[in-house]
SERO-4910 file (N, C-alpha, C, O; in steps of 0.05 Angstrom, whole numbers):
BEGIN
 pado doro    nc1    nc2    nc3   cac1   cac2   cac3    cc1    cc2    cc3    oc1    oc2    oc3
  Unk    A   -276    195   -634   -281    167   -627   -302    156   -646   -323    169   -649
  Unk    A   -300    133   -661   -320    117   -681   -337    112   -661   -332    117   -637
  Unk    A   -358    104   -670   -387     95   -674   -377     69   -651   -384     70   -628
  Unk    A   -363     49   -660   -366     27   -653   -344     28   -628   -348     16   -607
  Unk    A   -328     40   -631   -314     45   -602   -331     63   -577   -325     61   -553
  Unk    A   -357     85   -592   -362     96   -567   -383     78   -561   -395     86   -541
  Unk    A   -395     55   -570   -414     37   -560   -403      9   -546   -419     -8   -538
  Unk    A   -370      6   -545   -354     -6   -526   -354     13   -501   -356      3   -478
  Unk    A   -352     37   -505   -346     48   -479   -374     54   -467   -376     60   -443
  Unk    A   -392     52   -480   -421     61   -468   -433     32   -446   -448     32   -426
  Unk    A   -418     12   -463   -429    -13   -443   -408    -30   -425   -414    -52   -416
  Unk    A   -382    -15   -419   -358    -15   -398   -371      8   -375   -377      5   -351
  Unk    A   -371     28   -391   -384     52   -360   -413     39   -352   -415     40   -327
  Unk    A   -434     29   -363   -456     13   -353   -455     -6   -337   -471    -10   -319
  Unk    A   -429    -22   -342   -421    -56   -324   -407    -31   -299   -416    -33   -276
  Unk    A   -393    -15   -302   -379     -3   -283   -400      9   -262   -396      6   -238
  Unk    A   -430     28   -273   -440     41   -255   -458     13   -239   -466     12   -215
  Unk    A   -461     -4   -256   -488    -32   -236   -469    -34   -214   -473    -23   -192
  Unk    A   -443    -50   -222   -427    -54   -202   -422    -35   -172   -426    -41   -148
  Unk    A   -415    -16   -182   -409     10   -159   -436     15   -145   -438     25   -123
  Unk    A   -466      1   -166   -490     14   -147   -500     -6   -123   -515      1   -105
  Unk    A   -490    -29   -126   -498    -53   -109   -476    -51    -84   -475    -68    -66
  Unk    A   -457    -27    -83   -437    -32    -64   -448    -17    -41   -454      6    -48
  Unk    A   -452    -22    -14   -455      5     13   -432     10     21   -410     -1     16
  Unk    A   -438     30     36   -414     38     47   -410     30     75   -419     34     98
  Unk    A   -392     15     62   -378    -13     88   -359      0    102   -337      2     91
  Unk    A   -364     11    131   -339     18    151   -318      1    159   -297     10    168
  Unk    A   -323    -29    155   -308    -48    164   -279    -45    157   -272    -38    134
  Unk    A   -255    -52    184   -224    -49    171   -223    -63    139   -239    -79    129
  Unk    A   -201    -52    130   -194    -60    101   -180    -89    111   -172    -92    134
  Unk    A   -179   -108     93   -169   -131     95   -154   -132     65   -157   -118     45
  Unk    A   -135   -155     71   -123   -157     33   -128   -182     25   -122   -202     38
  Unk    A   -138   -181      5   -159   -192    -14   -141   -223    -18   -117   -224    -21
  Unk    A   -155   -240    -19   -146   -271    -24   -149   -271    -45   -167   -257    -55
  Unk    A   -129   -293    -64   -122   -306    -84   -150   -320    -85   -158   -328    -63
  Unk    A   -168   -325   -108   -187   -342   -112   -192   -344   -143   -189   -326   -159
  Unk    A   -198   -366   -147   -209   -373   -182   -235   -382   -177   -246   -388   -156
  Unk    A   -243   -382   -207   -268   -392   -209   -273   -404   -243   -260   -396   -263
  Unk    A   -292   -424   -245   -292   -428   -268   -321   -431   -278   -340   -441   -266
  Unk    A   -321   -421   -308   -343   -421   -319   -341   -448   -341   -320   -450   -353
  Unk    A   -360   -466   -346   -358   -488   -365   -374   -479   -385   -395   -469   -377
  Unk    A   -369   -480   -414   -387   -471   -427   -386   -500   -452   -367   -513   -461
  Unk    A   -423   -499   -459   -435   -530   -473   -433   -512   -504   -455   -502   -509
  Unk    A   -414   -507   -524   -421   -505   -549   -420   -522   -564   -402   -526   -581
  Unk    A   -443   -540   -560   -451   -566   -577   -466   -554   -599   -461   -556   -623
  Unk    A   -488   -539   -587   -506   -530   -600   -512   -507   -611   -491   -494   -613
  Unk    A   -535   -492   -620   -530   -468   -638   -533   -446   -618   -533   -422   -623
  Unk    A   -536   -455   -598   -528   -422   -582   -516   -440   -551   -528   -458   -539
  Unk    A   -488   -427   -543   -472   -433   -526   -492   -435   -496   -505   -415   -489
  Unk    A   -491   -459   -482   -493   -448   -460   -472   -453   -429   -449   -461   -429
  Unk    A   -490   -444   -406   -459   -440   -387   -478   -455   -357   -502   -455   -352
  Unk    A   -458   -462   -345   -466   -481   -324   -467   -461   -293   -445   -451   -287
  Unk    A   -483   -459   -279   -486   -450   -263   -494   -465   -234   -507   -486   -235
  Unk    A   -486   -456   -212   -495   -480   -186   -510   -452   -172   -503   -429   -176
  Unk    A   -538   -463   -152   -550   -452   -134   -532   -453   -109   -521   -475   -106
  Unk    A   -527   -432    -90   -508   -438    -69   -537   -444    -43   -560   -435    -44
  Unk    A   -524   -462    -21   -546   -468    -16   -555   -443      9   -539   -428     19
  Unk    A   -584   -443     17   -591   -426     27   -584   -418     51   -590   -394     54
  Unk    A   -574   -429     68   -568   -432     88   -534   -426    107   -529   -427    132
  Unk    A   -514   -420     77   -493   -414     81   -488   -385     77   -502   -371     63
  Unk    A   -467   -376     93   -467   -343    107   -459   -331     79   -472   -310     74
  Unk    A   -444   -336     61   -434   -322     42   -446   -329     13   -441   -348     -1
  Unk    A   -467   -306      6   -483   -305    -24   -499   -336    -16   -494   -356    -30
  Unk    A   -515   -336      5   -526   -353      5   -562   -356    -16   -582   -342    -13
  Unk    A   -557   -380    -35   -585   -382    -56   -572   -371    -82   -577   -381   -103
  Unk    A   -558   -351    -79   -549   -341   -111   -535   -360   -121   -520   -375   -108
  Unk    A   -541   -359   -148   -527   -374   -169   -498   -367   -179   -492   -344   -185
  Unk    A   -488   -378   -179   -454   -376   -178   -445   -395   -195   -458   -416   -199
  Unk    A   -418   -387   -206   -396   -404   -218   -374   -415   -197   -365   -401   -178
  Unk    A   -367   -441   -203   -358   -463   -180   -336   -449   -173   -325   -438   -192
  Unk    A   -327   -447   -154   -302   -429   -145   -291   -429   -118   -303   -443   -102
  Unk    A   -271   -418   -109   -262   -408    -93   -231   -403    -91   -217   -399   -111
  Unk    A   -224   -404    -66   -197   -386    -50   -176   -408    -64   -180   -432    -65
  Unk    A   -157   -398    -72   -134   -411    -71   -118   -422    -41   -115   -408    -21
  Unk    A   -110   -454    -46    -93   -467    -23    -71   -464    -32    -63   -452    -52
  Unk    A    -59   -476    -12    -28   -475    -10    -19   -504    -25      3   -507    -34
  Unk    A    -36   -522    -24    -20   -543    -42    -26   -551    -67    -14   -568    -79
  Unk    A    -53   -531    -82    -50   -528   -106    -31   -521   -125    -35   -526   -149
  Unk    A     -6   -508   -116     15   -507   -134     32   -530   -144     47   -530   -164
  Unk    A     29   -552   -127     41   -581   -119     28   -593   -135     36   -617   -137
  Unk    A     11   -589   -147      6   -615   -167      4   -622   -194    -12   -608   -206
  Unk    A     16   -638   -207     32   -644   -231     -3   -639   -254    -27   -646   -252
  Unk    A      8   -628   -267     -8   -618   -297     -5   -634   -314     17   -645   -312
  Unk    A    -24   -642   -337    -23   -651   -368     -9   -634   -377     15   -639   -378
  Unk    A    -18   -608   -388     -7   -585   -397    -11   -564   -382    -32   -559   -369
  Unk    A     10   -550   -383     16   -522   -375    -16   -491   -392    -33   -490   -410
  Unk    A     -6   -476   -370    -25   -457   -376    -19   -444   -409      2   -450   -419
  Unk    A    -36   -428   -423    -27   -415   -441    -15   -391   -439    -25   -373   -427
  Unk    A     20   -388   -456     37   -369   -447     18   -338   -445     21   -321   -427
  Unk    A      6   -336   -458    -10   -306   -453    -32   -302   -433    -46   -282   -431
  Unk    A    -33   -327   -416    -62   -329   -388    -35   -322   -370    -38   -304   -354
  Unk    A     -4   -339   -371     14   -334   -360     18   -310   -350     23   -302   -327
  Unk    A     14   -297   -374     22   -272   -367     11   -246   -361     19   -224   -353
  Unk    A    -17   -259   -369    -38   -238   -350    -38   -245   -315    -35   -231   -296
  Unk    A    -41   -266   -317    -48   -281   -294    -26   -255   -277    -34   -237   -262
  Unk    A     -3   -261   -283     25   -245   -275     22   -210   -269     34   -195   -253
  Unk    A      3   -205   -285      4   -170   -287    -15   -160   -265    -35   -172   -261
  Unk    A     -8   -135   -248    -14   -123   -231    -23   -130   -201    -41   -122   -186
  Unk    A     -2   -151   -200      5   -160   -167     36   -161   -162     59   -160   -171
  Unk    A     19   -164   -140     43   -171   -118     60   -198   -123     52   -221   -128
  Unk    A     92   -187   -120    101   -214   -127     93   -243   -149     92   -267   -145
  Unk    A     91   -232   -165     87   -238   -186    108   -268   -190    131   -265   -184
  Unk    A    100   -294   -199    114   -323   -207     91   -337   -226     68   -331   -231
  Unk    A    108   -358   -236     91   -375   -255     81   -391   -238     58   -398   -243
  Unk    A     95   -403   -214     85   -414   -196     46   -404   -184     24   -416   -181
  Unk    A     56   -380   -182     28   -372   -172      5   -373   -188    -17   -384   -185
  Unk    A     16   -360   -204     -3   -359   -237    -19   -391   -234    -43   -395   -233
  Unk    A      1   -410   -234     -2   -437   -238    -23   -444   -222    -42   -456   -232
  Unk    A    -22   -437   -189    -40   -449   -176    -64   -438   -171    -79   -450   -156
  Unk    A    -75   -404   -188    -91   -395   -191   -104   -414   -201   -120   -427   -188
  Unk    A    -99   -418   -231   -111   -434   -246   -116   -459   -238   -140   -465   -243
  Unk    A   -103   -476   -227   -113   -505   -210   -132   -497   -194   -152   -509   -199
  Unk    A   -134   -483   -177   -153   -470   -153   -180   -472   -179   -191   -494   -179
  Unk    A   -186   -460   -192   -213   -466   -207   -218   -487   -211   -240   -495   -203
  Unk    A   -197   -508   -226   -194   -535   -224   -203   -551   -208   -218   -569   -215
  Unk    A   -193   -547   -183   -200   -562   -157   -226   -553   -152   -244   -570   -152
  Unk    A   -233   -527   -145   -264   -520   -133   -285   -533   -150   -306   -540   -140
  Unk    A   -277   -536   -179   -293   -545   -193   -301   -569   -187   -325   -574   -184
  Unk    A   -283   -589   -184   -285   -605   -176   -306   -623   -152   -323   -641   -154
  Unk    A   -295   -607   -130   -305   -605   -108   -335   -597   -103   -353   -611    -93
  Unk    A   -335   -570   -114   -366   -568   -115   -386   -589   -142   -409   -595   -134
  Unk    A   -380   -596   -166   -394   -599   -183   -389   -639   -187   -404   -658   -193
  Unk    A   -368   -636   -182   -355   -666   -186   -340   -677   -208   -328   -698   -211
  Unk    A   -344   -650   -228   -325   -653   -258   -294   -645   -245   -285   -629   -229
  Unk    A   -283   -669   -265   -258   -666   -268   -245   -665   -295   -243   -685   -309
  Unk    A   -234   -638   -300   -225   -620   -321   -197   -639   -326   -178   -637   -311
  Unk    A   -198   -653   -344   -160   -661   -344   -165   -687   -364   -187   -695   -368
  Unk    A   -141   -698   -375   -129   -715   -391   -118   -741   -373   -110   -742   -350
  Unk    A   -121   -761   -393   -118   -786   -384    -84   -793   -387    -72   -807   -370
  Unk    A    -72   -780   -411    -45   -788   -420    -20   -781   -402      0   -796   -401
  Unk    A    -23   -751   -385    -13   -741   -376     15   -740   -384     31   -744   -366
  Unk    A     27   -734   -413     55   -737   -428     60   -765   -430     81   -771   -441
  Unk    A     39   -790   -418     55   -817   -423     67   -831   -399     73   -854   -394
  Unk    A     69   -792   -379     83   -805   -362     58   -818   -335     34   -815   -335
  Unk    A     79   -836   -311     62   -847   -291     59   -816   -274     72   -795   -272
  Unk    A     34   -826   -266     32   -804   -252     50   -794   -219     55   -810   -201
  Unk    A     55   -773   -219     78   -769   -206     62   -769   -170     38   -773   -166
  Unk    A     81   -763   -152     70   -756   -127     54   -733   -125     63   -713   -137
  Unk    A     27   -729   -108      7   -708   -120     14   -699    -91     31   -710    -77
  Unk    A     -5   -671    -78     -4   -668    -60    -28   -677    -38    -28   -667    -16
  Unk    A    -40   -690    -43    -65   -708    -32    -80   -681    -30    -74   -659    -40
  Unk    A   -109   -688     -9   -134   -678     -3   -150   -679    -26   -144   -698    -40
  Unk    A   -165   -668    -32   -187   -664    -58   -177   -677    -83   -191   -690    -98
  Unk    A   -137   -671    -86   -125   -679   -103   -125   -700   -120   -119   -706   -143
  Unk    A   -139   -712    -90   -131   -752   -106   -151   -760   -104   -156   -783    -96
  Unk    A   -176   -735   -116   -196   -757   -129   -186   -759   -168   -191   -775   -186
  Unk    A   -167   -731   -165   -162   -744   -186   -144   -765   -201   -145   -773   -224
  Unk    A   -120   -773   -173   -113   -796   -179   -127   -819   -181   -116   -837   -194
  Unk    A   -148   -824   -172   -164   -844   -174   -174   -849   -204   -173   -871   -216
  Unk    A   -188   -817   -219   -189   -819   -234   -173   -820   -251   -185   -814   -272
  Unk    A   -135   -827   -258   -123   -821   -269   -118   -802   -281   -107   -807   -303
  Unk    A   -124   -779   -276   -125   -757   -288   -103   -734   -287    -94   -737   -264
  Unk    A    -90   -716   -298    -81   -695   -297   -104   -678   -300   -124   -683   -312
  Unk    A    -96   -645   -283   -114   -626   -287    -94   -622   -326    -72   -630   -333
  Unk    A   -117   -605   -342   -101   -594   -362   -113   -565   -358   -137   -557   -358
  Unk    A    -84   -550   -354    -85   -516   -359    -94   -512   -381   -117   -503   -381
  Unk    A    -81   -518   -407    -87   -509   -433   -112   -507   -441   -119   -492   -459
  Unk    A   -127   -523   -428   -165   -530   -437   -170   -507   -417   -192   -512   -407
  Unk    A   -159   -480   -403   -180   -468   -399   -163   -437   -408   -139   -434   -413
  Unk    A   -184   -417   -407   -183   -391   -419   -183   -372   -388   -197   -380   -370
  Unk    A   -170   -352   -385   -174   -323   -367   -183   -304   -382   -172   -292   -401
  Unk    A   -208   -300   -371   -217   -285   -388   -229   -258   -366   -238   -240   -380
  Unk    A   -230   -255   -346   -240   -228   -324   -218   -236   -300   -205   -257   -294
  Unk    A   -221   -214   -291   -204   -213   -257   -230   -188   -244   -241   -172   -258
  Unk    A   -235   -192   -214   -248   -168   -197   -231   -179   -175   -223   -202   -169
  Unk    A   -228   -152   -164   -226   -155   -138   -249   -146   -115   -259   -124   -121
  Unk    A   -260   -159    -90   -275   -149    -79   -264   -119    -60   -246   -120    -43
  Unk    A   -284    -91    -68   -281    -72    -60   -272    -72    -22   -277    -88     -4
  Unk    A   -259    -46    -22   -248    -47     11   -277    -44     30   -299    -35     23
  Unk    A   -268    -57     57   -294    -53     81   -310    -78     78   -328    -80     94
  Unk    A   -307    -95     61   -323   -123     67   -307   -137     88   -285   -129     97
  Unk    A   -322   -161     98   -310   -173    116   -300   -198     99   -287   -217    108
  Unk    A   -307   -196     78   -294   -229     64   -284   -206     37   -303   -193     27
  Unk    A   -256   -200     27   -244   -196      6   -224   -217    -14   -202   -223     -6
  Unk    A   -231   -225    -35   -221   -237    -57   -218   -223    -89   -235   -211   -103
  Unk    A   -186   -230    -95   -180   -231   -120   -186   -249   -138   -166   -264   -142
  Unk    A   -206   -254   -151   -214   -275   -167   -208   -270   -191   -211   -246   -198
  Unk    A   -201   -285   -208   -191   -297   -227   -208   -311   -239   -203   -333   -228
  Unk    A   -230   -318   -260   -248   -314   -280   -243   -336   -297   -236   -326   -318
  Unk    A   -243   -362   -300   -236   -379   -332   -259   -391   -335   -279   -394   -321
  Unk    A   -251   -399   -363   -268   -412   -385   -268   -435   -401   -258   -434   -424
  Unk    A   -276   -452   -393   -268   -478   -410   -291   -499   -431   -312   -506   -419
  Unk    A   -289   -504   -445   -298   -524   -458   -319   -549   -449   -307   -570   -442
  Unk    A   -338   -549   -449   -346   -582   -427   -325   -602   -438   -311   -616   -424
  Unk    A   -326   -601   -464   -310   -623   -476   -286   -632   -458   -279   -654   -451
  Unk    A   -275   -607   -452   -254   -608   -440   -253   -637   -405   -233   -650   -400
  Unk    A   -281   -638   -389   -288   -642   -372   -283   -684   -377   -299   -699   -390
  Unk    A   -261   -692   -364   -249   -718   -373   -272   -741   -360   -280   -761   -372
  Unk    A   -279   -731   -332   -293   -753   -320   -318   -740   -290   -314   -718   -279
  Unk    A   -331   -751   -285   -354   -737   -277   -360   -764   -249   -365   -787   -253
  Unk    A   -355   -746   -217   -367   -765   -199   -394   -752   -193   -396   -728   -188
  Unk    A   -415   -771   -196   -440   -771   -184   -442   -767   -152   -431   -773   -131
  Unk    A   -463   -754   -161   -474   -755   -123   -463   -722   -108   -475   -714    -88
  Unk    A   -447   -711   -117   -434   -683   -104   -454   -662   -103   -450   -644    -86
  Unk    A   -473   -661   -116   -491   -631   -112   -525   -652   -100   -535   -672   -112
  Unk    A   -538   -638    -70   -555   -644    -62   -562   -627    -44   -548   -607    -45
  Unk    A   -584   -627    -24   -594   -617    -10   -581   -599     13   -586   -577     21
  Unk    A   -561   -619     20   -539   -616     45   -511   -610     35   -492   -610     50
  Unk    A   -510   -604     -9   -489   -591     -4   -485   -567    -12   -503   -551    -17
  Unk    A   -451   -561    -16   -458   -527    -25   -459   -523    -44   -449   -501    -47
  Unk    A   -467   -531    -64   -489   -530    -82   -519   -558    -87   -519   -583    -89
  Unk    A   -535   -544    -88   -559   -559    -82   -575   -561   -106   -596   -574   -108
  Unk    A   -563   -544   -129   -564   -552   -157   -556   -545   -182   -544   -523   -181
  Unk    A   -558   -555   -211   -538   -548   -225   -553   -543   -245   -573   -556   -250
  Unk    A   -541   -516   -263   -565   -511   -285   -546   -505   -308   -524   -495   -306
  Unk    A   -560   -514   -330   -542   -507   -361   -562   -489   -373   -584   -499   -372
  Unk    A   -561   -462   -385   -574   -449   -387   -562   -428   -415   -538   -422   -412
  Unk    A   -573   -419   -438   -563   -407   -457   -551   -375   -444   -568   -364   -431
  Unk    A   -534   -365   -446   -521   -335   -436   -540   -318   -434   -537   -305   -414
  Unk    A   -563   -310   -449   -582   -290   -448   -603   -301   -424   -611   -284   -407
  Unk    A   -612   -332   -422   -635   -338   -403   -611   -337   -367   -621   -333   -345
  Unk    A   -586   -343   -370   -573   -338   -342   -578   -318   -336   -593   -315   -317
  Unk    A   -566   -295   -351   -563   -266   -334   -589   -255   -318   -587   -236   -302
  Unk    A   -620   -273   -326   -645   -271   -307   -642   -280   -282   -654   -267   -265
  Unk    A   -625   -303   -274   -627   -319   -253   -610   -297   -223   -595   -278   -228
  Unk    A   -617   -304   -197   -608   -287   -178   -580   -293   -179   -569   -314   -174
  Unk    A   -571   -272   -184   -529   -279   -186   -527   -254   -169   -543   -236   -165
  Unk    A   -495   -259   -157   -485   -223   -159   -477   -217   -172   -463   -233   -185
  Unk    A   -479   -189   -181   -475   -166   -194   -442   -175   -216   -439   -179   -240
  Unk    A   -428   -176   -195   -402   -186   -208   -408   -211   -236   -404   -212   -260
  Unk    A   -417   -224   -222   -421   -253   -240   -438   -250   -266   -436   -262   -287
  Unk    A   -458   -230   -258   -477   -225   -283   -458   -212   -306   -458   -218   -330
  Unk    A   -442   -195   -292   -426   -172   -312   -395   -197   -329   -386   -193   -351
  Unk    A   -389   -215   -313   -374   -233   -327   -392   -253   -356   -383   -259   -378
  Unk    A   -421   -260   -344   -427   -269   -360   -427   -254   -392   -422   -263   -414
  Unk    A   -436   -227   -382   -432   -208   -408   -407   -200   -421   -407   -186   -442
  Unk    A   -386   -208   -408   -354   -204   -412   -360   -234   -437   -360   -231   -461
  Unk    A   -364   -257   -425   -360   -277   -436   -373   -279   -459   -363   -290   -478
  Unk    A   -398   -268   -460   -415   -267   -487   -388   -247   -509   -369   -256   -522
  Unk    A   -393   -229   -507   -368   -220   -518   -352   -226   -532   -350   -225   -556
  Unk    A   -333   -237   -511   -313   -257   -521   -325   -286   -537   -320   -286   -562
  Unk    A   -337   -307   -529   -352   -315   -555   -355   -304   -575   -345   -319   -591
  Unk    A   -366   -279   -590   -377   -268   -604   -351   -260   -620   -353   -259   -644
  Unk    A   -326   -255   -608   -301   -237   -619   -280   -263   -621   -255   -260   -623
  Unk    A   -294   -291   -621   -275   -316   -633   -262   -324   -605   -239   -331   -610
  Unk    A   -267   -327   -577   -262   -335   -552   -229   -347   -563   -225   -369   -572
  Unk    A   -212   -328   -559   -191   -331   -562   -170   -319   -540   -175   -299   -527
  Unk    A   -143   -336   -535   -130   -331   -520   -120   -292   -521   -119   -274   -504
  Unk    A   -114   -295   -549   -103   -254   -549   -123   -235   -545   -117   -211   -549
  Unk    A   -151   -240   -535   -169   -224   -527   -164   -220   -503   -156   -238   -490
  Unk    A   -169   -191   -489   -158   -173   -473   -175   -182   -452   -199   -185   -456
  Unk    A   -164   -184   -430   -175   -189   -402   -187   -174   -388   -173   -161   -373
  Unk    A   -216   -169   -386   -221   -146   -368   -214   -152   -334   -212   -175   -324
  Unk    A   -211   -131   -322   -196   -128   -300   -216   -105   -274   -208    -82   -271
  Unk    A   -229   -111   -265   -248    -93   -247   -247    -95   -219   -251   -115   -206
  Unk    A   -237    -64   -209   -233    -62   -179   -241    -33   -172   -239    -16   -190
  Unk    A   -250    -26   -149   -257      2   -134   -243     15   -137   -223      3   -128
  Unk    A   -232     48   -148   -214     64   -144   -230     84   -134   -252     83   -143
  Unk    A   -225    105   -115   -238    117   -101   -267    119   -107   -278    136   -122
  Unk    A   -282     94    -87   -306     91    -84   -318     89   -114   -336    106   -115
  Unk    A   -316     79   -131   -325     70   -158   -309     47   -174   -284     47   -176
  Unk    A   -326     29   -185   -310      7   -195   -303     24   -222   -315     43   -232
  Unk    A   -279     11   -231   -267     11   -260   -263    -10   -272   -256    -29   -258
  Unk    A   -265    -13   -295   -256    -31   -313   -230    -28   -334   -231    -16   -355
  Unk    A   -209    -40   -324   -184    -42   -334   -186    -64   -354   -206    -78   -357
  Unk    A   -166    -67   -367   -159    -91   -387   -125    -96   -380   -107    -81   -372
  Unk    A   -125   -121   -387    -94   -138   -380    -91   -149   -404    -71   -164   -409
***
């Protein structure tokens, strides 16, 4: 093994042992893990990238106060709604690898699910004004049609997959999340007023990759940010390999897709 490959594997088994050390041993029945995205926005205006982070607020049952990337569970009518552009054929096809029932459909509304949460929690809306030219078609309402208001299509193509975890067995809340990355540039139109005291997020921070990984995150999220430095560093490109992290007997691993 080179030099430079055994110092890839020296800091995959490191992200692997933090992870596995923050886990107890949870008796709780096994549950199967929900569809969820999440998205990371990243500001490379300037000479060192930075990434947007929300405080969750204190008071809510799940990772309540930690800093987190805007996210959550995939719905059921996220697949229903009309795109600018389509995902990139190689997110396609990760998105696709090592589940269940596997469709582009699904793939598809992974990726909206970041879309929308983003939304929702931050108030950015990720998408294009042109939408092919064409009128915009019938959406499936709720959260949806704030972005008909704003005329907008979500656009797939403006974002990157770049990590998958799944949450280990014996929690009482389990998710498959799904990891992207996008551009601010990318970010078409912005409603005021969404992050405050009373919501779930109570504030929003832009911060260079080295000063985040200080802030209280979980474990998971710290080790994405270091996935993401990475990939920056190796030309943040679609043919860069997806890391992939889940429990196999009682220890996380790190796969690639």
């Amino acid at each position: 093994m080179d030099a430079a490959r055994k110092a890839r594997q020296e800091i995959h088994t490191d992200r692997e042992t933090r992870l596995t050390a923050v886990e107890r041993d949870n008796k709780l029945p096994t549950v199967r893990p929900r569809d969820a995205a999440t998205l990371i926005l990243v500001d490379r205006s300037g000479p060192v990238p930075k990434v947007l982070l929300g405080r969750r607020h204190a008071n809510l049952k799940f990772m309540p106060g930690k800093f987190v990337f805007p996210g959550g569970r995939v719905e059921p009518k996220d697949s229903a709604m009309p795109v600018a552009q389509p995902l990139h054929p190689q997110d396609e096809k990760r998105l696709m690898t090592k589940i269940k029932r596997p469709s582009a459909r699904r793939a598809r509304a992974i990726a909206l699910a970041a879309i929308r949460e983003t939304f929702e929690e931050t108030g950015m809306l990720l998408g294009s004004r042109d939408g092919n030219g064409q009128k915009m078609p019938a959406t499936p309402g709720g959260p949806w049609e704030g972005f008909v208001q704003a005329g907008l299509y979500p656009d797939l193509s403006a974002i990157q997959f770049i990590a998958r975890a799944i949450t280990p067995p014996g929690r009482p809340r389990r998710f498959d999340t799904r990891f992207f990355a996008a551009d601010y540039t990318s970010v078409g139109h912005k409603i005021e007023g969404v992050i405050g005291p009373d919501a779930e997020l109570v504030e929003l921070v832009w911060l260079p990759l080295g000063e985040a990984q200080h802030l209280d995150m979980p474990q998971i999220t710290a080790v994405v940010l270091e996935e993401l430095e990475s990939r920056i560093a190796d030309g943040f490109g679609h043919a860069l390999p997806v890391p992939f992290y889940r429990m196999v007997r009682r220890y996380f691993h790190r796969f690639e897709l």
